[in-house]
KEZATI-888435 format. One line per 8 residues: number of its first residue (from 1); their letters; for each residue z, y, x negated of C-alpha. Coordinates in steps of 0.25 Angstrom, whole numbers, padded with zeros to 4 digits. Example, Ala and Ser with C-alpha at 12.3 -4.5 7.8 and 13.67 -1.06 7.14 Angstrom:
BEGIN
1) as) 0031/-0018/-0049 ~ 0029/-0004/-0055
This chain:
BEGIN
1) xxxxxxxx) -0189/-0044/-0107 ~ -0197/-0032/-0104 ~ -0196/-0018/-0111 ~ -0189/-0013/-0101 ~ -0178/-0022/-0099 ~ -0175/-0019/-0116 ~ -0163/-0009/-0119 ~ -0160/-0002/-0130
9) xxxxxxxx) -0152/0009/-0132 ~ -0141/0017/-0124 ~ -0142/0021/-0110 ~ -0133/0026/-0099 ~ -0134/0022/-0083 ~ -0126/0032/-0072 ~ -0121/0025/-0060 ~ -0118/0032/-0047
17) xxxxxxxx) -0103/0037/-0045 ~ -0094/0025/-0039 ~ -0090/0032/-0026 ~ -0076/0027/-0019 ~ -0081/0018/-0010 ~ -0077/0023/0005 ~ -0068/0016/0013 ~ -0071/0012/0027
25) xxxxxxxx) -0064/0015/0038 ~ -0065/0012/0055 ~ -0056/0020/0061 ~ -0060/0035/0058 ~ -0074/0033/0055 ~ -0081/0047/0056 ~ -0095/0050/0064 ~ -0099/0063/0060
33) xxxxxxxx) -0111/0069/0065 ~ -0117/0082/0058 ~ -0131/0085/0049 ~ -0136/0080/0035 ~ -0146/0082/0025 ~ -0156/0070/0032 ~ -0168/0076/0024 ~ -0164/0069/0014
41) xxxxxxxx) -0166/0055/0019 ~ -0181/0047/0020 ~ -0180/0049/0034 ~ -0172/0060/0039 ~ -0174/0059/0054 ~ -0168/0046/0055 ~ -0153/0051/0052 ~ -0153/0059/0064
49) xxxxxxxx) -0144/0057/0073 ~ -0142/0043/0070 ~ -0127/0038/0066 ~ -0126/0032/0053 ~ -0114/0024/0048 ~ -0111/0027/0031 ~ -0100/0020/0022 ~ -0104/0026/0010
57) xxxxxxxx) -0110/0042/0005 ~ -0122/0035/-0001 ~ -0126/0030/0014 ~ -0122/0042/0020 ~ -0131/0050/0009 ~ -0143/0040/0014 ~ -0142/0043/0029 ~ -0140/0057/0031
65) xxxxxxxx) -0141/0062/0016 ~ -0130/0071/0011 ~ -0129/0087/0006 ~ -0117/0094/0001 ~ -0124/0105/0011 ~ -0114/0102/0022 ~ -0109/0116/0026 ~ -0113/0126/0035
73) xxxxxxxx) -0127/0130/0035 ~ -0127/0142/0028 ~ -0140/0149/0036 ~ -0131/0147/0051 ~ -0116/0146/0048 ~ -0116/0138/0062 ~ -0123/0126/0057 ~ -0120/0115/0048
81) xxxxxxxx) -0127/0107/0037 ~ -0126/0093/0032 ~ -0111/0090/0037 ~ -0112/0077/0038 ~ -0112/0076/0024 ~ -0099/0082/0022 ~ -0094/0072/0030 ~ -0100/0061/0022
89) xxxxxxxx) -0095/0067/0009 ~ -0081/0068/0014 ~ -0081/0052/0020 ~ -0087/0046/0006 ~ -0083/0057/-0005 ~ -0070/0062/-0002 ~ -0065/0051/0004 ~ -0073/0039/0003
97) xxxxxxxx) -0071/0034/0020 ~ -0082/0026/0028 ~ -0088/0024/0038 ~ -0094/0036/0043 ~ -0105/0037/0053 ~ -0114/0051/0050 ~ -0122/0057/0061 ~ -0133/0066/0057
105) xxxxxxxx) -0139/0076/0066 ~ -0149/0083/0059 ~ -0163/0081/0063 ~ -0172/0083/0053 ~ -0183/0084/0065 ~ -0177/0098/0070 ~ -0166/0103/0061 ~ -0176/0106/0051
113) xxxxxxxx) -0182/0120/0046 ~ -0194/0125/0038 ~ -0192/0125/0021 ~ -0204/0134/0019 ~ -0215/0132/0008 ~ -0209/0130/-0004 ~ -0217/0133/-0017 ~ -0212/0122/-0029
121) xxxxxxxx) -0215/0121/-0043 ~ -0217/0106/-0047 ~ -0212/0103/-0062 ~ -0215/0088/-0066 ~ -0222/0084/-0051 ~ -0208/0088/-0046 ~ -0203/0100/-0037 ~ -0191/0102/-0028
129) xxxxxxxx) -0188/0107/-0016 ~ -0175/0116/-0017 ~ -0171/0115/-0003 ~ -0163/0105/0006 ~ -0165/0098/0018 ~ -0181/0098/0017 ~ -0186/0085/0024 ~ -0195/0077/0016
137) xxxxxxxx) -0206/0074/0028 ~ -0208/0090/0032 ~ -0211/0094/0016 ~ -0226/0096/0012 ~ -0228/0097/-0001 ~ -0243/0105/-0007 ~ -0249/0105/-0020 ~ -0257/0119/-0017
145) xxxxxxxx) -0264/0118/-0007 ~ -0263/0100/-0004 ~ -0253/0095/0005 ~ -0245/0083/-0005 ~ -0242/0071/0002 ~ -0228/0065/0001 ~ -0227/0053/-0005 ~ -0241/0053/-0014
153) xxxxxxxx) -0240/0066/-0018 ~ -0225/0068/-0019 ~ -0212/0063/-0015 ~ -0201/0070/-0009 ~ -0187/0067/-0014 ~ -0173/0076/-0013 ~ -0164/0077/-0025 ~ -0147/0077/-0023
161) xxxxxxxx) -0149/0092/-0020 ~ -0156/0087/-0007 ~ -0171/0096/-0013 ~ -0183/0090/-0013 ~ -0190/0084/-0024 ~ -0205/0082/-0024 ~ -0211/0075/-0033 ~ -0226/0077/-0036
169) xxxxxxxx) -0235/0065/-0038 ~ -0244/0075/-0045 ~ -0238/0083/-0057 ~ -0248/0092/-0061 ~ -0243/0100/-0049 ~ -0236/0113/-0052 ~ -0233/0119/-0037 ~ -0230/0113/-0024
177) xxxxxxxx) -0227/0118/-0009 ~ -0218/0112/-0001 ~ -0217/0113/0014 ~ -0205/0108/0020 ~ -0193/0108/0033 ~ -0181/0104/0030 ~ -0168/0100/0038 ~ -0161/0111/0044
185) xxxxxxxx) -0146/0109/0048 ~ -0144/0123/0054 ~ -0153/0118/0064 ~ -0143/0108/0070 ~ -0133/0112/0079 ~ -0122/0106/0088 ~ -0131/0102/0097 ~ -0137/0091/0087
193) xxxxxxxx) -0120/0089/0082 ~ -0117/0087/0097 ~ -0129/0079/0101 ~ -0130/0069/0112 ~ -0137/0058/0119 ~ -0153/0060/0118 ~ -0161/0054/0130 ~ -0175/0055/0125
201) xxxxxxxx) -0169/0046/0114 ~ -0160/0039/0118 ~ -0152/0045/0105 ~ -0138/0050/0103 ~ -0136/0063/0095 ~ -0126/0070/0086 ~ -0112/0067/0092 ~ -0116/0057/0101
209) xxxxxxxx) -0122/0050/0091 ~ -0106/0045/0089 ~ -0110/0034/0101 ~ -0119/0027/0092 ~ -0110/0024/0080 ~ -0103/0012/0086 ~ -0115/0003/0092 ~ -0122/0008/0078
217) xxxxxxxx) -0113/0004/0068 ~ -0100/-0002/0078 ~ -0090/0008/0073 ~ -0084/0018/0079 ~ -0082/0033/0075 ~ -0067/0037/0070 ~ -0070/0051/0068 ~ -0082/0062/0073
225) xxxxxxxx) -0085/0074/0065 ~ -0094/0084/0064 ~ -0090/0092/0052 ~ -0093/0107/0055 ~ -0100/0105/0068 ~ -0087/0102/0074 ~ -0082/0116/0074 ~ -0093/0120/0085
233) xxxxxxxx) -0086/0116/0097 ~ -0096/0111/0105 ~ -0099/0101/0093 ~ -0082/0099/0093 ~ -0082/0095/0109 ~ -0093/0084/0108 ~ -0087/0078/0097 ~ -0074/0078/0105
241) xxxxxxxx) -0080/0071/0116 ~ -0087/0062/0108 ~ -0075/0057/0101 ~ -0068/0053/0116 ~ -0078/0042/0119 ~ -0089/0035/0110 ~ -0098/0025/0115 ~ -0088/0025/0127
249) xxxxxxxx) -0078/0021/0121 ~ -0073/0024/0108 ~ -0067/0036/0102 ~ -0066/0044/0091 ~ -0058/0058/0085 ~ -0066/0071/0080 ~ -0063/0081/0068 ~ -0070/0094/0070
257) xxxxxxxx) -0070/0107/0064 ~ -0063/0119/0067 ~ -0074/0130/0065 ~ -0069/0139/0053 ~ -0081/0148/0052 ~ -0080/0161/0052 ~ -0078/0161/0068 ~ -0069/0148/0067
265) xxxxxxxx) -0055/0148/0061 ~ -0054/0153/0048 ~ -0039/0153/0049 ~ -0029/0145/0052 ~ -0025/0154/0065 ~ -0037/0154/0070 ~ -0038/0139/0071 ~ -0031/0138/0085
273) xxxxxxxx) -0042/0146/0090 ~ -0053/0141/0084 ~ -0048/0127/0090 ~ -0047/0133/0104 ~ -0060/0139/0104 ~ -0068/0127/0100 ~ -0060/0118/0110 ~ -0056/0108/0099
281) xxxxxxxx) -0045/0100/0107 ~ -0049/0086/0109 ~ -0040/0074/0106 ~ -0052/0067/0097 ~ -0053/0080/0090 ~ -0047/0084/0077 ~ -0049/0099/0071 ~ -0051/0102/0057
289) xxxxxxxx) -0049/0115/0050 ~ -0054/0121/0042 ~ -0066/0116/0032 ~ -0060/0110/0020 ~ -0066/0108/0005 ~ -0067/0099/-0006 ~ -0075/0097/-0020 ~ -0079/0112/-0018
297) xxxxxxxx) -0089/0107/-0004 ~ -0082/0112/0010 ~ -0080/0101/0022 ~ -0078/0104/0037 ~ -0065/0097/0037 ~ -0070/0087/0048 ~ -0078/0078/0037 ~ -0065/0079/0028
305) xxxxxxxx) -0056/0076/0039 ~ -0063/0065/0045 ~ -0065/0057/0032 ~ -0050/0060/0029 ~ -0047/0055/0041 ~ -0057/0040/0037 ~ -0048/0038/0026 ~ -0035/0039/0032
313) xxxxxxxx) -0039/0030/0042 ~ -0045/0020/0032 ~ -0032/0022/0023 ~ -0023/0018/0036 ~ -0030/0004/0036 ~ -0042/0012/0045 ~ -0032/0016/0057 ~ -0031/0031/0062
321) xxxxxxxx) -0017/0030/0063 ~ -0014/0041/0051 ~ -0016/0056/0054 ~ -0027/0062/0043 ~ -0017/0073/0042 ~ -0008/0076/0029 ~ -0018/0068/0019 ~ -0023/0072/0006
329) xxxxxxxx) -0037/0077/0006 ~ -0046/0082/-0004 ~ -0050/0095/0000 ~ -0048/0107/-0008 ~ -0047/0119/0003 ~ -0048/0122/0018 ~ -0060/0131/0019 ~ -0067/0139/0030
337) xxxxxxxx) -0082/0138/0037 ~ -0089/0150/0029 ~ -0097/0154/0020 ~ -0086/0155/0009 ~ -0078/0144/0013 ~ -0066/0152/0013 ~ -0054/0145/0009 ~ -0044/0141/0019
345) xxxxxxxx) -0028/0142/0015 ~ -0019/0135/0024 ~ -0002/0134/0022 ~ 0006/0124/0029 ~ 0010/0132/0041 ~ -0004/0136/0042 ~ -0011/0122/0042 ~ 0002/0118/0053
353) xxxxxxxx) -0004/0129/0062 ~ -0018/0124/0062 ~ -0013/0109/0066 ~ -0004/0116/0077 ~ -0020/0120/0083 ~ -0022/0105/0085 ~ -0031/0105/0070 ~ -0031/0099/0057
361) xxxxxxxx) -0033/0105/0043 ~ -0028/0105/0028 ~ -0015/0108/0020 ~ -0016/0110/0005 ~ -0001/0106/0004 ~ 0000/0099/-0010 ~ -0014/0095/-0010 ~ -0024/0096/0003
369) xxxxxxxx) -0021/0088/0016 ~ -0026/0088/0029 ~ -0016/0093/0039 ~ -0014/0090/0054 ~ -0016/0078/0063 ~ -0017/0087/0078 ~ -0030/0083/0084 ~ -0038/0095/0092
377) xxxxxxxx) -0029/0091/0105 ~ -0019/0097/0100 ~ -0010/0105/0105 ~ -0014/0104/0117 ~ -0009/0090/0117 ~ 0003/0083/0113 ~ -0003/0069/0115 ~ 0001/0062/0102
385) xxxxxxxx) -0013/0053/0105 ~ -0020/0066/0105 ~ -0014/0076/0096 ~ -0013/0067/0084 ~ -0026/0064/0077 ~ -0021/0051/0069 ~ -0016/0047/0084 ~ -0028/0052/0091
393) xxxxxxxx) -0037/0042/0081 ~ -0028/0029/0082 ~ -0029/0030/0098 ~ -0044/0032/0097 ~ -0043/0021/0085 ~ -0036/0011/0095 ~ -0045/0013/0108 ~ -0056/0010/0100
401) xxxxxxxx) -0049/-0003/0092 ~ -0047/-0007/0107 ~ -0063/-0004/0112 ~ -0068/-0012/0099 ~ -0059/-0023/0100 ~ -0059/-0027/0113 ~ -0073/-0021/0118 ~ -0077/-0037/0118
409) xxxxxxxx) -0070/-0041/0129 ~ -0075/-0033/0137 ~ -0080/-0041/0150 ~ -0072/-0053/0144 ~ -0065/-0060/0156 ~ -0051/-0054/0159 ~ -0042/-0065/0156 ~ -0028/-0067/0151
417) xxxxxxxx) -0036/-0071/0137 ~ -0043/-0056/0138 ~ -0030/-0048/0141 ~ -0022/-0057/0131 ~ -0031/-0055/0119 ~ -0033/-0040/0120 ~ -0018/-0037/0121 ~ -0014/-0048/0109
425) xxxxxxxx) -0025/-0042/0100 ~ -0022/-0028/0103 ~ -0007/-0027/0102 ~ -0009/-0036/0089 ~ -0016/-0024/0083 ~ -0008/-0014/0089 ~ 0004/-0023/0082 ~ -0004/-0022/0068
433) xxxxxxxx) -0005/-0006/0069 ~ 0008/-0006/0072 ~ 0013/-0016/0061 ~ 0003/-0007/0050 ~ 0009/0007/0055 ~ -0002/0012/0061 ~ 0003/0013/0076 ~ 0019/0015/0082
441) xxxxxxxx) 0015/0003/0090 ~ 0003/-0002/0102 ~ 0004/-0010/0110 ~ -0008/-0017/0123 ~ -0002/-0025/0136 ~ -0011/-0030/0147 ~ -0004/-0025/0160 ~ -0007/-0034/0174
449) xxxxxxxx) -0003/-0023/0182 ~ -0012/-0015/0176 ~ -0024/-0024/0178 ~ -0023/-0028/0193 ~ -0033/-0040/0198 ~ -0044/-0030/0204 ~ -0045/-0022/0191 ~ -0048/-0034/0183
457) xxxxxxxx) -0058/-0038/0193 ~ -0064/-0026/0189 ~ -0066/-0029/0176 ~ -0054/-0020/0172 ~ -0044/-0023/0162 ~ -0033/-0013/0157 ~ -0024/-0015/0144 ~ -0012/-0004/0142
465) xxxxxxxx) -0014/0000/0126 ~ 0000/0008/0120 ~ 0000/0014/0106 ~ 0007/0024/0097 ~ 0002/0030/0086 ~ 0010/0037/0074 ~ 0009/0052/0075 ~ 0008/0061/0064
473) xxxxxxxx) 0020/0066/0057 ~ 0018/0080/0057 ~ 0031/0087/0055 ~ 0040/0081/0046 ~ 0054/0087/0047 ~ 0063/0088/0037 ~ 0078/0095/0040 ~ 0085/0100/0029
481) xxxxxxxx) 0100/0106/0029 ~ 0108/0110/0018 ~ 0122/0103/0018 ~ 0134/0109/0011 ~ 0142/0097/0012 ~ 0131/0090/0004 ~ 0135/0101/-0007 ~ 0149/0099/-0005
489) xxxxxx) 0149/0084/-0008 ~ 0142/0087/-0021 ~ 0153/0096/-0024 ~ 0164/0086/-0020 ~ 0159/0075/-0028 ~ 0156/0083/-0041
């Protein structure tokens, strides 16, 4: 036994905290597309606008990095900094949901600014940097007058703070310089958010990069946010659009931000107009306001809503048949987008007014809860498939059941055996959601005289698909009358 392997003594070993381990979920699995601290990684520029699919915080910390500096940026009150992060706190720390699919846009080749020459002193061959976002390949460190080399003459590292550590080979030095650029997310803007196809690539960007999650990972997105970003309209109408047809065929529903800036709506009555203005109306859409907070950091309720909205899917046996509405959430307060956070005080008849404008928010009515189940279409439509969120998801969630499923025969031969199988295994399904309460009832048929000879020589096959769904019960009526004879029989009988 070597000396090293002899104990004697005491001694005391911390482990790392047991977290709840998340739990995974299909049916409403967000994509969110924003920016994150990416300096922090070996190699920065390979998280840029490349989808990448996390079931756990430690695996999102490892892909895009992670910094409680998720807010505004506080130099241009019109950009953002590291929202994605917020999104991954809310998914795996408040409450404990996977998958989720992050998309980061910031490029560390052109969203990046000058630190300056910084002039350190070095105490034990160490010094650190006190600023965030510096990129490990753009510093240069001098001894006087010498250029350093990185890796033989230090090494660069970045505490939980996100500074930067360098750690001096020789400690006889007293001074250094340090030269450096660092990330800049003030530099992105909804043009990177919104992105698109590249042609010189060959490369999608931001948004678009929704196209690439199902041949990269072969699951489909349940939910697209862009926490913050949505409240631009622009960034609000792309999202839209992309929610109607991924790769073609599927589809997803979208929570965005109502602005609640200074020129947003910092009340309740001026949601309506808010709404209006930022032509929030689609039928994939869902509208959020206004910011909420929890463990003393603020969240743009997008994040919050969509990893509430995870877990009531996962809790319901992973089908979207239940509204996210009326559920406990452990939020502290409603806040607004500005410096001081103002707080945000909602009654009943209040919080009723602003789900009458087609958006949803939160009622502190013995404890905090999220209220309202109208998607954006709302009121201009009356469509139950399109004005009730939990409705809106379960036809989305059954059209792509029945792209997955049956996607395999396609250019199968169209036989009795083809036709007789697909209605046997859909209505058997449709039965089962029926028998666990998740549907009123659904139901295929194969109709001959809607597949006439010449339109199934041209390859053409149609099956006639009916479902219901439950709708929300949002008004609960209870009448009550006083009734004298009642009081006369206790009389009577006493």
């Amino acid at each position: 036994m070597s000396s090293t392997e002899y104990h004697h003594g005491i001694t005391a070993i911390e482990n790392d905290t047991k977290m709840k381990t998340p739990q995974d979920g299909t049916s409403a699995i967000p994509f969110v597309v924003g920016a994150a601290p990416v300096n922090l990684l070996d190699d920065p520029e390979s998280a840029v606008n490349v989808p990448v699919l996390v079931t756990n915080r430690k695996d999102a910390d490892a892909f895009i990095g992670f910094s409680y500096d998720w807010g505004r940026c506080t130099s241009d009150r019109t950009k953002f900094m590291y929202t994605l992060c917020q999104a991954v706190y809310a998914a795996f720390n408040i409450f404990s949901v996977s998958p989720v699919v992050l998309l980061n846009v910031l490029d560390p080749g052109k969203h990046k600014s000058d630190v300056g020459t910084q002039n350190l002193e070095v105490t034990n061959g160490s010094a650190k940097l006190q600023i965030t976002g510096v990129l490990k390949a753009e510093t240069r460190v001098h001894s006087g007058e010498t250029l350093l080399e990185q890796g033989s003459d230090y090494v660069l590292s970045f505490d939980k703070e996100g500074y930067l550590d360098i750690l001096l080979a020789d400690q006889s030095v007293k001074e250094i310089t340090v030269e450096s650029k660092k990330i800049d997310p003030s530099l992105v803007t909804e043009e990177d958010i919104i992105g698109g196809y590249d042609q010189a690539t060959g490369r999608n960007t931001g948004l678009e990069c929704i196209e690439d999650v199902f041949p990269l990972f072969g699951v489909t997105p349940g939910i697209l946010i862009c926490p913050g970003w949505s409240s631009v309209p622009e960034v609000a109408a792309a999202m839209q659009v992309k929610s109607t047809c991924i790769n073609g065929v599927f589809g997803c529903e979208n929570i965005v931000d109502l602005d609640c800036t200074e020129n947003g709506a910092k009340l309740y009555t001026q949601v309506k107009k808010v709404k209006e203005e930022s032509a929030m109306s689609g039928t994939h859409e869902a509208v959020v306001w206004p910011m909420v907070k929890t463990g003393g950091r603020v969240f743009y309720y997008s994040s919050v809503l969509a990893a509430l909205t995870a877990a009531t899917d996962i809790a319901n046996d992973d089908v979207p048949s239940l509204t996210p509405s009326n559920k406990k959430i452990a939020i502290s307060g409603l806040v607004l987008d500005d410096l001081e956070n103002t707080e945000v005080m909602l009654t009943l008849p209040m919080a009723n007014m602003v789900n009458g404008y087609g958006v949803i928010t939160a009622l502190n009515f013995n404890g905090w809860r999220t209220w309202g189940s109208n998607t954006a279409a709302f009121p201009g439509t009356k469509d139950p498939k399109d004005r009730w969120f939990n409705c809106r998801r379960m036809m989305t969630y059954c059209k792509n059941h029945w792209i997955l499923n049956y996607f395999d025969n396609v250019d199968n031969p169209v036989d009795l055996r083809l036709t007789q199988t697909i209605v046997e295994n859909e209505n058997t399904w449709y039965a089962s959601l029926f028998a666990n309460g998740k549907i009123a009832g659904g139901s295929i048929t194969f109709d001959n005289g809607r597949n006439p000879v010449e339109q199934i020589l041209d390859g053409k096959i149609i099956f006639d698909i009916r479902v219901a769904f439950f709708v929300p019960g949002e008004y609960i009526v209870g009448e009550f009358e006083y009734d004298p004879a009642i009081l006369s029989e206790y009389f009577t009988a006493s």
